[in-house]
VEXNU-722574 format. One record per residue: x, y, z of N, C-alpha, C in turn; residue in three letters; residue number from 1. Coordinates in steps of 0.05 Angstrom, whole numbers, plus 5000, padded with zeros to 4 digits. Layout:
<rec n_xx="X" n_yy="Y" n_zz="Z" ca_xx="X" ca_yy="Y" ca_zz="Z" c_xx="X" c_yy="Y" c_zz="Z" sedren="Ala" marlum="NUM"/>
...
//
This chain:
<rec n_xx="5017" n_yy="4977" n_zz="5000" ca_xx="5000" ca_yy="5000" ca_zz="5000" c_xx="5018" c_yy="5025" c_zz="5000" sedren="Unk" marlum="1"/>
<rec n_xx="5011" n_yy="5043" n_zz="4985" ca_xx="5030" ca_yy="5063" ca_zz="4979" c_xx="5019" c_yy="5094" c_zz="5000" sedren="Unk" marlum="2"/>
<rec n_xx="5027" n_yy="5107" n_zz="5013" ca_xx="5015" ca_yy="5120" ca_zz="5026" c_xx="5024" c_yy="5150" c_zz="5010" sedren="Unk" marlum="3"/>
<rec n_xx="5002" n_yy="5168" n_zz="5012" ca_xx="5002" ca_yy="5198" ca_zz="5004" c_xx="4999" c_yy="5215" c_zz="5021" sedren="Unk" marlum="4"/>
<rec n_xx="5001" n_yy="5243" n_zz="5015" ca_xx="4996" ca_yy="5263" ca_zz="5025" c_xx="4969" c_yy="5272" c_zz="5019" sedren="Unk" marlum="5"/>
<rec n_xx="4954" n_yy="5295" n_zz="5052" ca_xx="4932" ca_yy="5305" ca_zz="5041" c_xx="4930" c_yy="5315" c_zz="5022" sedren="Unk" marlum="6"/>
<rec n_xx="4950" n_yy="5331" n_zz="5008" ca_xx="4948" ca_yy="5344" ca_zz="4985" c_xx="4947" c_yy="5325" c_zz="4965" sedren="Unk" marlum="7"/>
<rec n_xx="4962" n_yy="5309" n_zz="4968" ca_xx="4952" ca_yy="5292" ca_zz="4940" c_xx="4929" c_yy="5287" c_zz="4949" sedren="Unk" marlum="8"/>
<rec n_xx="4918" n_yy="5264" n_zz="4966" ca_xx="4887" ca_yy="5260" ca_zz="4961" c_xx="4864" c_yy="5282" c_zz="4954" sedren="Unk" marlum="9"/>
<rec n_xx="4868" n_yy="5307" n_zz="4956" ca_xx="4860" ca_yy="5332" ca_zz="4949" c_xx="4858" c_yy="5330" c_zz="4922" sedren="Unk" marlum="10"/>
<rec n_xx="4886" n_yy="5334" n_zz="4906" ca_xx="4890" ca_yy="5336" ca_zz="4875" c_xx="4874" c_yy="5315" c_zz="4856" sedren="Unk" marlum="11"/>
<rec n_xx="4876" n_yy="5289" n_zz="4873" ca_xx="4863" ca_yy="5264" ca_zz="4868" c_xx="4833" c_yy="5269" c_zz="4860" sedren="Unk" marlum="12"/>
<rec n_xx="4819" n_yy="5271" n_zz="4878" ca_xx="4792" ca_yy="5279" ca_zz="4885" c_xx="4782" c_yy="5299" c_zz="4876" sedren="Unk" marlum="13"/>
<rec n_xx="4799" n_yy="5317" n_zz="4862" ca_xx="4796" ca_yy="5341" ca_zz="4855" c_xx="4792" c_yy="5334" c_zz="4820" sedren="Unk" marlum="14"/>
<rec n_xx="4814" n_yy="5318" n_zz="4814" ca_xx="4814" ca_yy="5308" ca_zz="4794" c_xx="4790" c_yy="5287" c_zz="4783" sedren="Unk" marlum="15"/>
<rec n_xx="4785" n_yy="5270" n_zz="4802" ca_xx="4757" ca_yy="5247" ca_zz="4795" c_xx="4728" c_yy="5264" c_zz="4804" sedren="Unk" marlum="16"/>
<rec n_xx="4723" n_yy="5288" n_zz="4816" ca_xx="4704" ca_yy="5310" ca_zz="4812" c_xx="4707" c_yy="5318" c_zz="4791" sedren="Unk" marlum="17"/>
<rec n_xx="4719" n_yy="5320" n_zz="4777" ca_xx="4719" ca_yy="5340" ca_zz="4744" c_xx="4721" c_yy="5366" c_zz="4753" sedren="Unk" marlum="18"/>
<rec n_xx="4750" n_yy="5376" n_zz="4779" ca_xx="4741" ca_yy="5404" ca_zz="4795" c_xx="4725" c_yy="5419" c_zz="4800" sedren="Unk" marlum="19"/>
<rec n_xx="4703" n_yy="5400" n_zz="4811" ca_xx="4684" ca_yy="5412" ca_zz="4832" c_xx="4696" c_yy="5413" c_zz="4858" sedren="Unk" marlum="20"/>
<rec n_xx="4697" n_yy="5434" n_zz="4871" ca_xx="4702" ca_yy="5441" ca_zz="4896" c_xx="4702" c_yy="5430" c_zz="4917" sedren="Unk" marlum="21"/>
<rec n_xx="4667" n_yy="5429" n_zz="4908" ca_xx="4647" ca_yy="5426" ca_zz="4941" c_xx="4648" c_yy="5399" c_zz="4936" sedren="Unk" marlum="22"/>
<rec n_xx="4637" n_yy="5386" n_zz="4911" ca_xx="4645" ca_yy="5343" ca_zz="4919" c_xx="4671" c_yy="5342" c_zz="4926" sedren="Unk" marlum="23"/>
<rec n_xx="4694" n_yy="5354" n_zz="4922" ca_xx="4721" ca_yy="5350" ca_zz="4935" c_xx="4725" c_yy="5347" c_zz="4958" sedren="Unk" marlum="24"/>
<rec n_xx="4713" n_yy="5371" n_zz="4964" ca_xx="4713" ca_yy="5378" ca_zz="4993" c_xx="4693" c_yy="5352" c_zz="5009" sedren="Unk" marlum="25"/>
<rec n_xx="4680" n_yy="5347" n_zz="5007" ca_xx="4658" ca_yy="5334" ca_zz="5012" c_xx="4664" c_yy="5308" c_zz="5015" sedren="Unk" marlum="26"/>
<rec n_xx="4685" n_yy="5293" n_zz="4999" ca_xx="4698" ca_yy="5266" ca_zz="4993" c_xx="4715" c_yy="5267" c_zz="5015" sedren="Unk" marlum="27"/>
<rec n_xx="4743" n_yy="5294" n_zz="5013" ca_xx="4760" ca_yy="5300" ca_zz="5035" c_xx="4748" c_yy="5298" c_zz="5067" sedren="Unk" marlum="28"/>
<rec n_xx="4717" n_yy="5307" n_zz="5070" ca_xx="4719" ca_yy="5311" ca_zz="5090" c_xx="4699" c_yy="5282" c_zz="5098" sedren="Unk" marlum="29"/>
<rec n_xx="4691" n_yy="5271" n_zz="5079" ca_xx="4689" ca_yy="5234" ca_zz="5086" c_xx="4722" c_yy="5222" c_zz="5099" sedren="Unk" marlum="30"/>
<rec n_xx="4734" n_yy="5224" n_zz="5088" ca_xx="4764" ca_yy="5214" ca_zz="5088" c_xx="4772" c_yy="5222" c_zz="5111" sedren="Unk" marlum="31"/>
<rec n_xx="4777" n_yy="5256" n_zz="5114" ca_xx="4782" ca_yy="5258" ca_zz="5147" c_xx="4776" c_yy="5255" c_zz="5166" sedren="Unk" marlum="32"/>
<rec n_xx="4751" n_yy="5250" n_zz="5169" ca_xx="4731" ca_yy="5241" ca_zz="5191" c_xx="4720" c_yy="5207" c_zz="5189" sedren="Unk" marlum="33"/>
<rec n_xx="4734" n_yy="5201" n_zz="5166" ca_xx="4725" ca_yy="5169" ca_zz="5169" c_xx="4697" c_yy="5167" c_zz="5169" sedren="Unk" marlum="34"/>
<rec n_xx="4683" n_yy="5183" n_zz="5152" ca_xx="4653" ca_yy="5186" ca_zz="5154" c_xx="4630" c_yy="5200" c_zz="5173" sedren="Unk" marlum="35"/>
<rec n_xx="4643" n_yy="5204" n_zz="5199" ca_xx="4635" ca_yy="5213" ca_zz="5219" c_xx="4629" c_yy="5235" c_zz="5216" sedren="Unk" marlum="36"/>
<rec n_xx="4624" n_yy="5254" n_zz="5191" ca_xx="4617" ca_yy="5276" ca_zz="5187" c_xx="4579" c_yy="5273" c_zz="5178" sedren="Unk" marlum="37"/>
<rec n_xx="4573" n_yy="5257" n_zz="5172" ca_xx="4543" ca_yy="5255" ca_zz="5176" c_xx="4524" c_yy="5260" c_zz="5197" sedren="Unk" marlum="38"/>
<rec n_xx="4546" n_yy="5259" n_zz="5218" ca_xx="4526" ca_yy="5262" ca_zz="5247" c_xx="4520" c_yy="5294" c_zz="5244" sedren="Unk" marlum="39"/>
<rec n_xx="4542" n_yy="5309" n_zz="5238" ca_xx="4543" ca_yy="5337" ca_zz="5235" c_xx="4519" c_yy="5361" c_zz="5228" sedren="Unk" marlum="40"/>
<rec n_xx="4520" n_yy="5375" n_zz="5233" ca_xx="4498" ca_yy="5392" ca_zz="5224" c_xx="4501" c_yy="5406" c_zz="5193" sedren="Unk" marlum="41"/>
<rec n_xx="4489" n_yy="5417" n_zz="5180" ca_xx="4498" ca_yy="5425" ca_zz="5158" c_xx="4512" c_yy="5458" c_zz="5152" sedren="Unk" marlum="42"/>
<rec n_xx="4507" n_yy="5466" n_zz="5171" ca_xx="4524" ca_yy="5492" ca_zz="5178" c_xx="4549" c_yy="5476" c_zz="5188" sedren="Unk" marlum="43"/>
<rec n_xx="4555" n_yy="5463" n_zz="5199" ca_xx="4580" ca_yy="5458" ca_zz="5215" c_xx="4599" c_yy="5442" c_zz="5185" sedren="Unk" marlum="44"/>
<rec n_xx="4582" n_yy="5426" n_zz="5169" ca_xx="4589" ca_yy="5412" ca_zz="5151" c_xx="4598" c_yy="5436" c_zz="5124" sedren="Unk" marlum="45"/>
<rec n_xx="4574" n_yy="5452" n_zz="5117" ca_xx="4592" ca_yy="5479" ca_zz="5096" c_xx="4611" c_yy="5489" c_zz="5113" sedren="Unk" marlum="46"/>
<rec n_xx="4615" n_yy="5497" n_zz="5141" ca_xx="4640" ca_yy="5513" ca_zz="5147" c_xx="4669" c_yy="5486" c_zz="5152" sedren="Unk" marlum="47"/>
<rec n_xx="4654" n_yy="5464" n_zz="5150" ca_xx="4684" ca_yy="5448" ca_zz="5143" c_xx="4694" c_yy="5446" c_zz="5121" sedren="Unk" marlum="48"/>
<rec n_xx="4675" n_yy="5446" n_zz="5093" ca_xx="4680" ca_yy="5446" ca_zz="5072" c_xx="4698" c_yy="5477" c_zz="5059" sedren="Unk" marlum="49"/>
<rec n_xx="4692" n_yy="5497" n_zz="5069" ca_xx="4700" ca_yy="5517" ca_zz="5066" c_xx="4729" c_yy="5512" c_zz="5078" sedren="Unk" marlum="50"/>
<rec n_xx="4728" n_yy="5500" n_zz="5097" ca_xx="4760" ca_yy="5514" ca_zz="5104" c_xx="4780" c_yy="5492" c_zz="5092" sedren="Unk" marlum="51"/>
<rec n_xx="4770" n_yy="5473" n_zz="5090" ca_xx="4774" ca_yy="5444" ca_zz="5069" c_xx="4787" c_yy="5459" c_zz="5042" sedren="Unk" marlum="52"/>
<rec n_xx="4779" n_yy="5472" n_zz="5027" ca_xx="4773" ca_yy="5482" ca_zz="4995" c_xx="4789" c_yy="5505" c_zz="5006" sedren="Unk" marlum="53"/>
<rec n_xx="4794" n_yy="5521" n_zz="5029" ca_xx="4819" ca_yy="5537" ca_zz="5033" c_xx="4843" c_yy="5534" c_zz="5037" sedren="Unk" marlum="54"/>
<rec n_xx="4845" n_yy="5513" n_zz="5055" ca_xx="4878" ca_yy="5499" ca_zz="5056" c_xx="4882" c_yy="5483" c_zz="5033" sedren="Unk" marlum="55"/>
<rec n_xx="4861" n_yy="5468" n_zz="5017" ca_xx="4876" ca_yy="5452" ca_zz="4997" c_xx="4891" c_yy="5456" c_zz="4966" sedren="Unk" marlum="56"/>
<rec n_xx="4863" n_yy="5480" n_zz="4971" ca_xx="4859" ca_yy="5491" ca_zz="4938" c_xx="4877" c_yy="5519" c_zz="4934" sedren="Unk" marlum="57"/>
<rec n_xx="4894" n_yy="5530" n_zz="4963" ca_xx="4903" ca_yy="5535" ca_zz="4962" c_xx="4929" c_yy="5532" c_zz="4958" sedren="Unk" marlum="58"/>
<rec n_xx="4943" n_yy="5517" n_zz="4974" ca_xx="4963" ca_yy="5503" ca_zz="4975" c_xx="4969" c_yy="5483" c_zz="4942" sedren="Unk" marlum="59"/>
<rec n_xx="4940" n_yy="5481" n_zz="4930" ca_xx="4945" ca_yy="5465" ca_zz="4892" c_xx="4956" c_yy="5485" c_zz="4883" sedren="Unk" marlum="60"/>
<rec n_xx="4948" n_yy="5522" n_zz="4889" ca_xx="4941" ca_yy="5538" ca_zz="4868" c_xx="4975" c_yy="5542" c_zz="4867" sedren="Unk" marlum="61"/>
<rec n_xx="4991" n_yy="5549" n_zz="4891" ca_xx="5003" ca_yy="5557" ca_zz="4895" c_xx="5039" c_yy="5541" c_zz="4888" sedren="Unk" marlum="62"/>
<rec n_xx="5027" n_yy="5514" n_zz="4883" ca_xx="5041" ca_yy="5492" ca_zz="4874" c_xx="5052" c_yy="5490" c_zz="4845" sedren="Unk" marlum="63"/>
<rec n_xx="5030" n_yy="5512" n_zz="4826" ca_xx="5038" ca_yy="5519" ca_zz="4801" c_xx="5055" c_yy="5532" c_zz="4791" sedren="Unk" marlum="64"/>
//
């Protein structure tokens, strides 16, 4: 098993979204929470996604 970085699984996911953001984000934040993000409210769930799509999509942009 080959292990990655968040940023790759980001670019990954970002890539099999067709760069959609928010399913990125949304996959990422399945992955970091091991799913446990369902219990969540959906305000608590867009302000994870937001900050999700700020560290990652930042850190891609900036990689160019």
């Amino acid at each position: 098993m080959k292990e990655i970085t968040m940023q790759q699984c980001w670019n990954d996911l970002k890539t099999d979204h067709e760069g959609d953001l928010d399913k990125t984000a949304l996959a990422m934040l399945g992955i970091i929470t091991t799913g446990a993000y369902a219990m969540f409210d959906g305000e608590k769930i867009d302000r994870l996604k937001s900050e999700i799509i700020s560290k990652f999509n930042k850190e891609n942009d900036n990689a160019r």
